[in-house]
Steps between C-alpha positions, in 0.01 A plus 500: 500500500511277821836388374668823531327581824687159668796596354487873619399348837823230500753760371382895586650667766275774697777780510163745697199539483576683128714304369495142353867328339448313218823447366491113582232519202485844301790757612798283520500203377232344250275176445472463153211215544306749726569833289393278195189435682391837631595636105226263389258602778566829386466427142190351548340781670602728224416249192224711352683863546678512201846535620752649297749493769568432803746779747647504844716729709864306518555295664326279786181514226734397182485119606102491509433697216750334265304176627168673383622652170608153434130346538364810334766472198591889521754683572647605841607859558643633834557817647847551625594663875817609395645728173744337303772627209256336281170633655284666231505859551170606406316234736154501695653560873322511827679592873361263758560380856622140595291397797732214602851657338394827699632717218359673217593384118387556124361240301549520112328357228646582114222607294645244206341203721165619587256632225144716491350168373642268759269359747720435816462270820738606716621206732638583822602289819402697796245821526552653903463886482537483065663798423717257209174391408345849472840676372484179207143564456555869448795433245238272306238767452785725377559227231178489363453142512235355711530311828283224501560376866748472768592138634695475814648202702439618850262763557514653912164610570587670787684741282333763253686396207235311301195724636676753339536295174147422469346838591686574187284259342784236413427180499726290787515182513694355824638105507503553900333757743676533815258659758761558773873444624360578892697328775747306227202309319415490173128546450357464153133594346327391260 
């Protein structure tokens, strides 16, 4: 999506040579034009799938994959970072580290909103290391449904994250491939 790459080039910040901020376009504040756009790329991608429904870890991912479920006219499930009062007691859990919080959290997902006959496309908005993407992926196998594919906004290539993802044999599709964040540029890859 040459779109997204401008606008990742006019309003990213290169915090080191790891880390990218988004929040100009996916962390912080959103574009509902572009986010409608990348759910349709997305959509597109995934057309012949089958998708039941489509999941994401709260909450940088919600926006994206809300715009996707949309196109795909399923519903949208996320995984929560945080128990509530209300949090369903007997739900599919996973412990995981944060790469850019720097702390380690559990994800939930309440077995009432994913089923053994679901096929799932889980949406997310960045894969770096992807231990949220591997702790979600291991909380979907637990369900019984099937994952038919990953789609993620920004996927750093530099970082194992979505090797690890498709050794698994998951199917990733990236909108944008960054190949490096050395010496404060962006470099993308095809």
């Amino acid at each position: 999506m040459e779109k997204l790459k401008q606008r990742i080039l006019e309003e990213s910040t290169v915090m080191s040579e790891q880390v990218l901020n988004l929040d100009g376009i996916l962390n912080h504040q959103v574009d509902p034009g572009l986010t409608m756009e990348m759910g349709r790329e997305f959509a597109a991608r995934f057309k012949d799938a089958g998708v039941t429904r489509v999941i994401t870890v709260e909450s940088s991912g919600i926006s994206v994959a809300f715009a996707t479920a949309l196109e795909l006219g399923v519903p949208l499930v996320f995984a929560r970072r945080k128990k509530t009062l209300l949090a369903d007691p007997d739900a599919l859990c996973e412990r995981v580290p944060s790469f850019t919080k720097g702390i380690v959290t559990d994800i939930m997902l309440s077995r009432k909103y994913i089923r053994e006959q679901d096929k799932v496309l889980f949406i997310d908005d960045i894969i770096a290391n992807g231990d949220a993407a591997r702790g979600l992926v291991k909380i979907i196998g637990r369900s019984g449904a099937e994952l038919v594919g990953l789609g993620v906004v920004v996927e750093k290539c530099f970082q194992a994250g979505a090797r690890t993802i498709r050794e698994q044999g998951i199917r990733l599709e990236s909108l944008v491939k960054i190949e490096s964040l050395d010496n404060g540029t962006i470099t993308f890859t095809d």
